[in-house]
N, C-alpha and C positions, 0 to 999 in steps of 0.2 A: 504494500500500500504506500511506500514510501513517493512513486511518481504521479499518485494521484493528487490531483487539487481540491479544496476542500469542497467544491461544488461537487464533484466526482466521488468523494468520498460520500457526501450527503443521500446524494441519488443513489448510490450503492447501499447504503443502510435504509432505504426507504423498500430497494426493490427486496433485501435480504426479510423486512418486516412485512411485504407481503407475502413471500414467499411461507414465508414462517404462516400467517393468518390462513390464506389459504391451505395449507398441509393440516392447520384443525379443520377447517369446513370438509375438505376433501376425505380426513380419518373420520367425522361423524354422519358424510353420506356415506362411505362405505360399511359403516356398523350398523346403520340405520340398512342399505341393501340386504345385509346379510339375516338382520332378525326376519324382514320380508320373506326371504328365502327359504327363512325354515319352516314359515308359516305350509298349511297345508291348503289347493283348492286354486282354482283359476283365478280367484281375488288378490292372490297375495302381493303382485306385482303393481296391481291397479291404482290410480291415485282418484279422489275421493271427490267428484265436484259438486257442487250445488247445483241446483234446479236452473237459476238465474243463469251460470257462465252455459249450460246446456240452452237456452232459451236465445240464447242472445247465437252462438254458435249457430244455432236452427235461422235463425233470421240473416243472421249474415249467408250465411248458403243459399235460403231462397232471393233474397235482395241481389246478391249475384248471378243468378240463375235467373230472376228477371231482367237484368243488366245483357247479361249471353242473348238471350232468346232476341230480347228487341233490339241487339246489334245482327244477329245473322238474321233477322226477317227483315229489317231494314236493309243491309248492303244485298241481299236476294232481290230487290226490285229492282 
């Protein structure tokens, strides 16, 4: 570290301190996968939504699907 400047140094202890942060979130998804895992049944994997983010999903596909339909019946004429 001796030919680093101290900006150099700083940004390196910034990137060393994420590094470090992410390696906890990255070791508590993967113990949080693993209890998933041992779970038994086609749910174990599955993640859990509300009604609402499903609702809103359904509308964004039909809104786009009416978007599709009345651009190809349109450039069709």
């Amino acid at each position: 570290m001796d030919g680093l400047s101290p900006r150099e140094r700083l940004m390196l202890a910034a990137i060393e301190l994420e590094l470090r942060q992410s390696g906890e979130r990255l070791a508590s998804r993967l113990n949080e996968f693993n209890e998933r895992a041992e779970r038994e049944g086609p749910d174990r994997f599955a993640d859990h939504v509300s009604r609402a983010e499903v609702a809103a999903v359904a509308a964004m596909v039909l809104i786009l699907t009416g978007i599709m339909t009345l651009v190809i019946v349109t450039c069709g004429k």
